[in-house]
N, C-alpha and C positions, 0 to 999 in steps of 0.2 A: 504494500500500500504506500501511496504516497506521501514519504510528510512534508505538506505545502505548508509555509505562511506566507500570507500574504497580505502589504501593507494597506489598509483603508483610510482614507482621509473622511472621516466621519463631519468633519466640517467643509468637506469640500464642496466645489459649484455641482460637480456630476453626484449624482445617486451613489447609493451602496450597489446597486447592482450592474449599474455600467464598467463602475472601478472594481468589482470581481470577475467580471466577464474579462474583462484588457488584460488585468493581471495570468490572469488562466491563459489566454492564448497569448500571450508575450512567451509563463514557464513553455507550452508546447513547440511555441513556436525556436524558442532560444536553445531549447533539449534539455531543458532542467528537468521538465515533464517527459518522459520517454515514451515512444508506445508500446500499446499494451500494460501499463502501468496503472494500477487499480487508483482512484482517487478517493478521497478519504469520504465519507457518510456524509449527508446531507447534515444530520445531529451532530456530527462530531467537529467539522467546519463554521458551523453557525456557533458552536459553543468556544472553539477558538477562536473566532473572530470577534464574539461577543454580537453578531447581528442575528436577524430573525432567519429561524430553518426556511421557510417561506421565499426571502432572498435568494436563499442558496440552492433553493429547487429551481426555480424562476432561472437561473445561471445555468442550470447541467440540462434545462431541458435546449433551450438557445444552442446551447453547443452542441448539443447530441441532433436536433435541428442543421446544423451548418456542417457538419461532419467534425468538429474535434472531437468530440468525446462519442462512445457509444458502446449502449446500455445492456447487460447478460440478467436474462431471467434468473431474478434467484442469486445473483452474482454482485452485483454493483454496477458502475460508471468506468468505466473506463479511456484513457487515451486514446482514441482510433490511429488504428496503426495502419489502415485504410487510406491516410491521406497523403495524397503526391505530394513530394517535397514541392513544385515550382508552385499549387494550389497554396500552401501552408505560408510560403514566401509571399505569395502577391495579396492574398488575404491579409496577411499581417501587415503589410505595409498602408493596406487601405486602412486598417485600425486606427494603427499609430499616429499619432494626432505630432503636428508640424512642432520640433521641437526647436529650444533657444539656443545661440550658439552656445559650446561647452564652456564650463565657467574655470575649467581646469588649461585652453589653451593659451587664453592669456598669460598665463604664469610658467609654460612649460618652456622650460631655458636649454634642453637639450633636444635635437631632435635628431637620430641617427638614417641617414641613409644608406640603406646595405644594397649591394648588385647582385640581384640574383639570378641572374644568367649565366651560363656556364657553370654552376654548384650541383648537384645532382639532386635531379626528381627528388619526391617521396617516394614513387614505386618504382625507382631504377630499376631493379631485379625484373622486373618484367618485360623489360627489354633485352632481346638475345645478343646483343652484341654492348657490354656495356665499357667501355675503354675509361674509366672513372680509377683516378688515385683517389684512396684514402677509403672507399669504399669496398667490404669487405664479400665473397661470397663465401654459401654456406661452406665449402668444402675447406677455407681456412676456419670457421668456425669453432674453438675448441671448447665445443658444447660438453662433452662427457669428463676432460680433464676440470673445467669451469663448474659443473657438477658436484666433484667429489672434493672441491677446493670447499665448497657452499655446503657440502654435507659438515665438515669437519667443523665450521666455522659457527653454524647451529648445534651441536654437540651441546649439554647442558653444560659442560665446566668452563666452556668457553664463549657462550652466552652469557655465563654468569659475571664472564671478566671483561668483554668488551662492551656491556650491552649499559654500563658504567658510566656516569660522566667522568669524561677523563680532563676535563678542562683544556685546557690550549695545548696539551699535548698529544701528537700521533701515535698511532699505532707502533709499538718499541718492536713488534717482528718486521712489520713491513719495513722499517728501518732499519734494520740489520741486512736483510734477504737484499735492500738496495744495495747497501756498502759493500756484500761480500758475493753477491751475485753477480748485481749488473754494471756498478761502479768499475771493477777492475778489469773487466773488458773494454773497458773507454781511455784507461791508462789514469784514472780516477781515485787519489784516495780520500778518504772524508769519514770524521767522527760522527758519534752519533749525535751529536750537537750542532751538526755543518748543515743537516739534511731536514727541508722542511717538505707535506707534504701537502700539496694543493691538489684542483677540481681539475688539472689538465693544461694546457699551454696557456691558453686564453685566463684561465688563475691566475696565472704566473705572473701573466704580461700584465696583467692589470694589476696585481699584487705588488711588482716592481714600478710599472709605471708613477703609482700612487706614492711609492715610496721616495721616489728620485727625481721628480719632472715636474718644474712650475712654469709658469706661465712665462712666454719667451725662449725659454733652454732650448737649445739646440739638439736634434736626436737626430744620427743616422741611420738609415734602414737600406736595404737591397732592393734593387729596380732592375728585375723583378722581384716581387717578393709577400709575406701575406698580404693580403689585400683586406683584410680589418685592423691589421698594428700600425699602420698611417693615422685610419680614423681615431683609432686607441688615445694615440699619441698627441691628436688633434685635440680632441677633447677635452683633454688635459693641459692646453693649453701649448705645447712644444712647439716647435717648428722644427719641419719635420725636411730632412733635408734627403731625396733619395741618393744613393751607389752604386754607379752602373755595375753588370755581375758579367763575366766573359768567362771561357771555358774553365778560366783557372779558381774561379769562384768570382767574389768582391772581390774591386780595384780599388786596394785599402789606401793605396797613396791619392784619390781622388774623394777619400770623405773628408767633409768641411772639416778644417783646422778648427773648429769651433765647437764641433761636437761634441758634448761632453757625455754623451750615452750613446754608442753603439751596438744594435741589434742585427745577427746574422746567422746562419747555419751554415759555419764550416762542415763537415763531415758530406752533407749531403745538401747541395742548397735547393730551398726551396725556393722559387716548383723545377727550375730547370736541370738540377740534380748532379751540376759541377762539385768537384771538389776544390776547398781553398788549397792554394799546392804551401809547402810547407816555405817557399822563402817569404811568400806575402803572410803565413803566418806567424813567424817571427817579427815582420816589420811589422804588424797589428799592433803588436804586446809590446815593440819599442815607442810603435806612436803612442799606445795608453799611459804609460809610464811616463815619455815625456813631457803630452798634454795632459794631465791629470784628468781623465778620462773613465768611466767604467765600459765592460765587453760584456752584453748580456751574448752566452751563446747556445743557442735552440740545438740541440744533438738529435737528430733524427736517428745516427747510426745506433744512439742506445733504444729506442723505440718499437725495436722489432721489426719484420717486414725488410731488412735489408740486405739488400743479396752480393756487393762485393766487398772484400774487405778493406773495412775506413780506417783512416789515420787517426792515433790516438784525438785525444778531446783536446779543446784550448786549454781547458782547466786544471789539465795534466800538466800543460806547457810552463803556468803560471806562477812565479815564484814570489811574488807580492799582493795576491789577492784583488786582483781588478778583474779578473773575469768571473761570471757568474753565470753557472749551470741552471741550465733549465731542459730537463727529459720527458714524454709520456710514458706510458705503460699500457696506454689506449689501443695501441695494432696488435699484441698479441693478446691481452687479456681480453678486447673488446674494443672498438671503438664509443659503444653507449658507456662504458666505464666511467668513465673521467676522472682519472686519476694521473700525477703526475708529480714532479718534484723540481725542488731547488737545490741546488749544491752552492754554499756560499760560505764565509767566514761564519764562525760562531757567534759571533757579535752580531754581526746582521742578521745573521738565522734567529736572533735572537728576538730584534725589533722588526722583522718581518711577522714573524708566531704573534707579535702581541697587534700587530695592524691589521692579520688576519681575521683574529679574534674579534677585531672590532668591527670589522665589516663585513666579513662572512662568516666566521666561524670556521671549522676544522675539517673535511674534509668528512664523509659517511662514516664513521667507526666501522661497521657491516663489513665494508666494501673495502676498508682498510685490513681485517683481519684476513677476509676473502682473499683480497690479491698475497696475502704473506703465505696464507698455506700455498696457495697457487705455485710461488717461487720454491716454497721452501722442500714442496712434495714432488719437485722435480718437473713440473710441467710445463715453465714456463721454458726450461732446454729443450724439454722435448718437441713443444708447438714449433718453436723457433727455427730450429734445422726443422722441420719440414715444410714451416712456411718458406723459407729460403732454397731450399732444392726446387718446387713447386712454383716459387717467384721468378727463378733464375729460367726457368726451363718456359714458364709463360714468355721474359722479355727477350731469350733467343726466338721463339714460336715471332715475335712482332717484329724484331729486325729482319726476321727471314722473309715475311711475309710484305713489309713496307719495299726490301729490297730488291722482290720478286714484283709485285705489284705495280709500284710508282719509282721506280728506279731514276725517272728522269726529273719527275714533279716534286718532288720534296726530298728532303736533306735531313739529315740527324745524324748528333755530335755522337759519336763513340767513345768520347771520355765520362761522359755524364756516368750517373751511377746513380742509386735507390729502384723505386718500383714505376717508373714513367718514363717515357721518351719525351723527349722535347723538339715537334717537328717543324720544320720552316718548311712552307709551302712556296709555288707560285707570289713573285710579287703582286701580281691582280687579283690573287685572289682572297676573298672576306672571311676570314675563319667565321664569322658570327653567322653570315649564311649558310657557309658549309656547315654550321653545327645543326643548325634550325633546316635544311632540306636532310642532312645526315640521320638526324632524328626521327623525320617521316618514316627512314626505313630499319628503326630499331639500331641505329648507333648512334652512340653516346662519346665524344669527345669535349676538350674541355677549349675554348678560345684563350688565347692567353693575354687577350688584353686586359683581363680582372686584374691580372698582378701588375699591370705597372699604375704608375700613379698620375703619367701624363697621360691626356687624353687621344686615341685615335696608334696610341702607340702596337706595336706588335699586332698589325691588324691580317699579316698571314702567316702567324704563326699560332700552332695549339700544342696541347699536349694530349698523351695517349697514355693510361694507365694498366697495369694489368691485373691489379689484388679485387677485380671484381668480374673476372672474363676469365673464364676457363679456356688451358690452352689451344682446345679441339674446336674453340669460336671462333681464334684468332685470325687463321686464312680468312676465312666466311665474310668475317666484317671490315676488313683489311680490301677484299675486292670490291666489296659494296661503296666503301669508303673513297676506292679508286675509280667507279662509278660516278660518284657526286663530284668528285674535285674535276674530272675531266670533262663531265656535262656544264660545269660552271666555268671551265678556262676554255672551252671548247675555240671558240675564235683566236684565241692566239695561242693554239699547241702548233706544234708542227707536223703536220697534217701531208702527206701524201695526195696529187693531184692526178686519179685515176687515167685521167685524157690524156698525159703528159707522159706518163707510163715510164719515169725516173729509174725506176727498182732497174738492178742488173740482172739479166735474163740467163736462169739455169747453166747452161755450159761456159758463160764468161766468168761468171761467178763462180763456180769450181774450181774453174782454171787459176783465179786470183787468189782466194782464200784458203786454196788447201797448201797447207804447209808454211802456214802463215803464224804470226806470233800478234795477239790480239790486247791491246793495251786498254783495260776500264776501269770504272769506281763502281762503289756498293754504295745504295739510296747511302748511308750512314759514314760515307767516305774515306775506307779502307779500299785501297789499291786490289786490284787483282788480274793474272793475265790469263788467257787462254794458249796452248799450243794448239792448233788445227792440224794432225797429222794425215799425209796424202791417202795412207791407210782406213781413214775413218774414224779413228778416234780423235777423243777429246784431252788436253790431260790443263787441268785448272789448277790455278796457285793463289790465295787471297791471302791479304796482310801484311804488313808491312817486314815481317820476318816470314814472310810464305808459312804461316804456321796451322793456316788452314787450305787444305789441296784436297781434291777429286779428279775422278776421269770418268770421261762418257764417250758417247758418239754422236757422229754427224752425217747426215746425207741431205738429199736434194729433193724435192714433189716437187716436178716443177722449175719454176722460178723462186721455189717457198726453199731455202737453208734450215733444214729441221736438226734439232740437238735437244738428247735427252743426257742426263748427268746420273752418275748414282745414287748421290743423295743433295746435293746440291738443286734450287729451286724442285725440290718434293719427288725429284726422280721423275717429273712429268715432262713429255714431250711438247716441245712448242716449235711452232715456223714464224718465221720470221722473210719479211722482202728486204731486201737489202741494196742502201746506197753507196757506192763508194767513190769519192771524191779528191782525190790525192791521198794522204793517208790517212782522212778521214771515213768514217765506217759509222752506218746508223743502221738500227733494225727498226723494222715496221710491224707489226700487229698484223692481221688479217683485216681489221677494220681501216685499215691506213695509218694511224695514229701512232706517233714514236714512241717506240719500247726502250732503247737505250741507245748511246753513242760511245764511241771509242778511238783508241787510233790502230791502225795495221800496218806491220811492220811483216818483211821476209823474214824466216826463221831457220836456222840452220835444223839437221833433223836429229828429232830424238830416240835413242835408244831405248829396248825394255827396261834395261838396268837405271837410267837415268831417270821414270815415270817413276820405277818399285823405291829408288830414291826420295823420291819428292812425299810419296803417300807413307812413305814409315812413319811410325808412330812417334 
């Protein structure tokens, strides 16, 4: 049954029964009232509101009239669950009587503008191809180890201990299991008095922000980089100064000389997944020192989900305390978690604990013993390498398949590193359209102009994730993907002109390329050549140390150069029309449309001994 109250103004200009009837369909209309939800007695309403039963019958007949409510022999009144939501909407809005402006906007001194375009749905998962960082699918999921972390944690002895107010102080396992777990993997070490525990990054940043940044201070952040730590910062009054980020991470020698708080993710930066290389991290830690400066810095590598291996933490680096740790626990434990921490001097972990307290308070105790059995019962190694075998094996599935795919259309850095590619398209072309025609067909990418903070910036480039796309998707959406980009740049690709009939025709083309030595790049920009032997085969060499090689074969249909590879582009046969133009070499699609370019070069010939060379392990 329902327990409504609801307010009457017994002095007002409307009746008792007008201002019970509004009230009623405002609860069904808002979902306070649910359908199917029994409503209280006609007796039992009249005598808490203090008006007459009369009233209150007069009300449920009206409504059971209009279709809200409606009435079971022997049963009561009920909420009709009978009624179309767009009926329930436009009826109430006829109710609703023309209200005065809010008396709370005048006064409201903040008002946050968030971008929610390129963030992911609510029902992502329901899209079969979902190329989303940060989002997780079920199969990294670690429902059953998360289970027996949660059984332990309800336990009565341990109930009895956590279930406790513990005042401004954390969970003493989950601080341990940090220090002696996850800390010394990052080249981390820290007391148990160093380690504070917050609701997650976003805690963090606000928790430090609050603590270090008044109005005017100068703050550096990475361009690209979160796209809410600007606003954060803004908020609070800083001036926020972006850092441009290139493959080697931050270009620490072009943040303002004036900054006196710097915000960044060495390890893995975020979103484009460079690493800071280690001389710009030593020049970081000389500029902080010399500009007396603090380094808040975001560690993704301890967060889980990361599949190559990172250079120790800043905070390792650090020999006078000006950087300051900040890690989740969100990617393997769960991204709904929201758990996460600080590693900073004791003194400050100390006046951080007492600002927390004052403004949010401590983080779930629950959720804090939870995550310590979690570490402590060995699961959180265990999730870890599997999520990283599993992550690793998704973003070869996306190199292979961007490389396969759009070889000629887009580009991506091979030093990058974490769970995303970071891809540069076509100059003309709009990632924000490609995202929104992308999406018609069940793919999901991410535009990457969220992260910067100038406008109109990175307007062809996106990123691609893999911790929510299984890797047996990855082909699938990857074509579809190369579908939409080449239907949108379709006028200026280089396109073959059938009347014109360019391609070199079967026997001249044999004659040229067999025994030819074939010079190209991979979408991703690792080097690789082909030998074309007169024999028929193939023998390939990629990277820059040839450290990846296959062999296939080649023959002719035609005017069509067919080559299939053994494992190289999925071991599938493809043809190709081919131009050759001094010692340049382009292939064509069967649609006309460029598949990739190269140069060709004579080759002297190769031996057996020389191919079983090149493939040894």
């Amino acid at each position: 049954m329902a327990e409504a109250v609801f307010y009457l103004d017994k002095n007002g200009p409307q009746s008792l029964q007008t201002q019970l009837r509004q009230r009623v369909i405002d609860a069904i209309v808002s979902g306070s009232l649910e359908p199917g939800v029994r409503m209280p007695s006609t007796r039992r309403l009249s005598a808490d509101l203090g008006i007459a039963r009369n009233t209150v019958s007069l009300v449920y007949q009206q409504l059971v009239a209009d279709g809200y409510l409606a009435g079971r022999e022997r049963s009561g009144v009920f909420v009709s669950d009978a009624l179309f939501e767009a009926v329930r909407i436009g009826r109430h809005r006829e109710e609703r009587q023309p209200s005065a402006v809010s008396p709370w906007r005048s006064r409201l001194q903040t008002v946050v503008r968030t971008e929610g375009e390129g963030r992911a749905p609510p029902n992502w998962e329901l899209n079969p191809y979902p190329f989303l960082d940060g989002a997780y699918d079920a199969s990294l999921s670690p429902g059953p180890e998360w289970r027996d972390a949660v059984r332990s944690t309800l336990s009565a002895q341990e109930f009895a201990e956590w279930s406790q107010d513990g005042g401004e102080l954390d969970d003493a396992r989950l601080v341990h299991e940090i220090r002696t777990k996850i800390l010394p993997r990052r080249g981390v070490q820290a007391g148990a008095d160093e380690v504070l525990i917050v609701g997650g990054r976003r805690a963090a940043f606000s928790l430090l922000i609050r603590a270090f940044v008044n109005r005017g201070m100068r703050a550096a952040v990475e361009e690209p980089g979160f796209p809410d730590l600007g606003q954060l910062l803004r908020l609070h009054g800083a001036d926020v100064t972006p850092t441009p980020v290139d493959a080697n991470g931050m270009v620490v020698d072009e943040i303002d000389p004036g900054a006196g708080l710097v915000f960044l993710t060495p390890a893995c930066q975020y979103p484009t997944g460079a690493r800071l290389s280690e001389r710009r991290r030593r020049r970081l830690l000389e500029q902080a020192e010399a500009g007396d400066r603090l380094v808040v810095e975001y560690d993704l590598a301890a967060s889980g989900g990361f599949t190559d291996k990172a250079a120790p933490a800043l905070r390792g680096m650090d020999q006078v305390g000006r950087v300051i740790y900040v890690a989740d626990l969100c990617d393997v434990l769960g991204p709904g978690l929201g758990l996460g921490f600080i590693v900073a001097d004791a003194d400050l972990v100390r006046e951080l604990r007492r600002l927390r307290t004052l403004i949010a308070g401590s983080a779930p105790r629950a959720a804090q013993r939870t995550a310590a059995f979690f570490l402590s019962l060995g699961h959180y190694d265990v999730i870890l390498g599997r999520q990283q075998r599993v992550l690793r094996e998704r973003l070869n599935a996306l190199r292979d398949a961007l490389n396969y795919h759009l070889p000629q259309l887009v580009a991506i850095d091979p030093r990058s590193n974490g769970t995303a590619i970071w891809v540069e398209g076509p100059a003309e072309l709009s990632t924000r359209q490609l995202a929104n025609e992308a999406a018609k067909r069940g793919v999901l990418i991410e535009p990457a102009d969220r992260f910067y903070a100038a406008p109109g910036a990175a307007s062809s480039q996106f990123r691609m994730g893999v911790t929510a796309i299984p890797a047996g998707k990855i082909r699938e959406g990857v074509a579809i993907l190369a579908e939409v980009i080449r239907s949108l740049t379709q006028p200026s690709l280089d396109r073959l002109d059938p009347a014109a009939h360019a391609w070199m025709e079967g026997a001249a083309l044999r004659e040229r390329i067999s025994g030819a030595k074939l010079l190209c790049r991979t979408a991703y920009g690792d080097p690789y050549e082909v030998d074309v032997l007169p024999d028929g085969r193939l023998v390939g060499k990629a990277g820059y140390a040839h450290e990846d090689c296959d062999v296939g074969s080649w023959w002719m249909e035609g005017d069509f150069w067919c080559r299939r590879w053994n494992e190289w582009s999925y071991g599938e046969t493809a043809r190709f029309l081919t131009v050759i133009d001094g010692d340049q070499i382009r292939w064509y699609r069967s649609d006309r449309l460029l598949f990739n370019r190269g140069v060709i070069k004579p080759n002297a010939a190769i031996d057996d001994e020389a191919i079983r060379a090149n493939l040894a392990p």
